[in-house]
C-alpha positions, 0 to 999 in steps of 0.5 A: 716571902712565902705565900699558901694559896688555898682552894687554887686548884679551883677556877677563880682564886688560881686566876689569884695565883697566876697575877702572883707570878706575873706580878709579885715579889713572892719567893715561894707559891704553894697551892694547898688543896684537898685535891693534890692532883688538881693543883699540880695540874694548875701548877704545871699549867701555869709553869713557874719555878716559885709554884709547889703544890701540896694536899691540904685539908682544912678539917684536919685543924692540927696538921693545917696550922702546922703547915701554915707556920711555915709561910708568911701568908695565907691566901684562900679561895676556898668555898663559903662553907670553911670561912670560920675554920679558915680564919681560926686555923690563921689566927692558930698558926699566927700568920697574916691571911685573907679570903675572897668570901668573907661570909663567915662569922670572922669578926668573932676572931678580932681579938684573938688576932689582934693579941697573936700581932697578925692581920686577916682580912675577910672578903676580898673579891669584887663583892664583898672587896672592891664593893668596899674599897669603892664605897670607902673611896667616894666616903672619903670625899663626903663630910657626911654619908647618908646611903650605900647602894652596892649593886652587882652583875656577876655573869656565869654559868650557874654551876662554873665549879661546885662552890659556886654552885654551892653560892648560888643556893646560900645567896637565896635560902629562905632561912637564911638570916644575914639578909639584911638591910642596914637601917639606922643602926638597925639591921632589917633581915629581907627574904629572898627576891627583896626590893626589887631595884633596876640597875644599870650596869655598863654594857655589855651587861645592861639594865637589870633587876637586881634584889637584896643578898647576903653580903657582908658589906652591909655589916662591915661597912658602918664600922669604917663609915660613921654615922651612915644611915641606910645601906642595901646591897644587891646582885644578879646573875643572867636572867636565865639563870635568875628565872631558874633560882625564883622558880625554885624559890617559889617551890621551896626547892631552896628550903633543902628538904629530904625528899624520898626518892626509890626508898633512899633519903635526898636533900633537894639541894644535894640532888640540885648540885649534883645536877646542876654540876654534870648537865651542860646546862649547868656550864653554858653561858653566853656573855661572860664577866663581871660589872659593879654598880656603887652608889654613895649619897651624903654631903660633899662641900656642903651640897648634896651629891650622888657619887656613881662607881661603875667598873668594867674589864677588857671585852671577850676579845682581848687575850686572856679575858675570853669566855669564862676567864671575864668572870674568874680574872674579875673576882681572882685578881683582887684577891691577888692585890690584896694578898700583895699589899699586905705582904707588902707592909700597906696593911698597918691594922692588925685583927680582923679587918674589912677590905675597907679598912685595910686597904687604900682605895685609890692604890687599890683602884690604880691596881685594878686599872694596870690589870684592865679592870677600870673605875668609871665614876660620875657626881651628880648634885642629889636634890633627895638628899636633905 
């Protein structure tokens, strides 16, 4: 079995490849990447005799299907900005694939998948992806479903790489239109800095305001969920960092405006990357990680209840979740788990299909839990619930 890892010269999907050599079955592991040199730098870092690199660019359309025909999987980590080339290039070159952002307009590519017999699953991260499988786990204990509260605390440095900077300003666009809240069949766009709501994450993270952002769970999830009635998803990052991106908000700096600047033409948010990705600042962060927050409120066994999914990971002074790795290995080994469970034969629906849909929630839960990354959940009787 031959998997293509794209985008894995980056810091989080390389984290993906390397939970492929220490746990898959996988004969061959190649990284694509526009940059040939920054993946057989990871190659050789990670020192394995299944891992190759290539260079792969995703807009030369015709030579990128050519080069996935001859694997069995495609896994990408590639920024937000490809997800819709990405999944029309997979389903073109008629093999199984899946992305950590899922932010893109895929579901457009249903049919056409579905007719080339593969599988592509958008999305598999912590949110959106283990945000699903979480909400789809507590789901399947309720007769009824009544709200989805998903809540998330993504703790890095602003600028840990260039995509994620690039992540930080789609996630607060004030033009954006997929902010929306789920209501009643409805979906309600929100700007920036929306209902405010205060989370309380595991420590070392703590109790935070969190706001509306456009993840695409909101939008998957009343495909698998019937009859849910409100769904909000929310996120943060350190308050420092949330005190930076609302200062800019509140002066239209998100906006990416032209600016003159010495007689030359800059968008504001070209200048904000580039500056954001050279200062120190961009890549200074003290407490490093990830931690979820899920909320399902419905009926179990004919009694309102409130079912609470929280995660947490290995402190900073385990080996291997040191610094910026709490955050990367967070988000990078689901991916990993579900470029597995696909290669595996688990996935049996083919199309364009959610996290939630595609995967077993508890095999997915108990993969998590042999890497460290464990599901704390709690039912509380819900007296709101009618």
């Amino acid at each position: 079995m031959r998997i293509l890892c794209l985008g894995a010269a980056g810091r989080i999907s390389r984290e993906s490849v390397k939970d492929l050599v220490g746990d898959s079955g996988f004969t061959q592991i190649t990284i694509g990447d526009v940059n040939q040199a920054a993946a057989r730098e990871v190659v050789q870092e990670i020192g394995d005799d299944r891992l190759d690199a290539i260079e792969f660019d995703i807009t030369d359309s015709a030579a990128a299907v050519e080069v996935m025909k001859q694997y069995d999987l495609v896994m990408s980590g590639m920024p937000i900005k490809f997800d819709e080339l990405l999944v029309k290039t997979v389903v073109e070159a008629g093999v199984n694939g899946l992305d950590i952002n899922g932010m893109g307009d895929t579901l457009v590519f249903d049919a056409p998948a579905r007719k080339a017999g593969i599988v592509y699953v958008p999305g598999v991260g912590m949110t959106p992806g283990t945000t699903n499988v979480l909400t789809r786990y507590a789901a399947d204990q309720m007769e009824r479903v009544d709200e989805i509260c998903i809540s998330h605390g993504a703790f890095r440095a602003i600028s840990l790489s260039p995509g994620l900077t690039s992540t930080t300003f789609i996630e607060y666009d004030p033009n954006l239109q997929g902010r929306v809240v789920y209501d009643n069949g409805e979906y309600v766009n929100v700007p920036p800095f929306s209902l405010e709501k205060i989370i309380e994450l595991p420590e070392p993270f703590g109790t935070l305001p969190q706001y509306v952002i456009p993840h695409p769970e909101a939008y998957t999830l009343p495909r698998y969920i019937q009859g849910v009635k409100r769904i909000e998803v929310r996120g943060t990052w350190p308050e420092k960092n949330m005190r930076l991106v609302r200062a800019l908000y509140e002066y239209g700096f998100l906006r990416g405006d032209k600016v003159e600047v010495n007689g030359a033409e800059i968008s504001t948010l070209d200048f904000l990357a580039a500056y954001l990705n050279q200062a120190p600042e961009g890549k200074e962060q003290d407490l490093w990680g990830y931690a979820l927050h899920v909320e399902v409120t419905g009926l179990r066994d004919g009694k309102a209840v409130r079912h609470t999914l929280t995660t947490t990971h290995p402190s900073a002074d385990v080996e291997g979740w040191e610094g910026p790795r709490a955050y990367t290995r967070s988000v990078g080994i689901p991916l990993s788990i579900g470029a597995q469970m696909i290669a595996s034969g688990k996935v049996k629906e083919k199309g364009v299909v959610a996290p939630e849909g595609a995967f077993d929630p508890v095999e997915f839960i108990e993969e998590l839990a042999r890497r460290g990354i464990k599901v704390r959940e709690r039912v509380d009787e819900d007296h709101t619930v009618a």
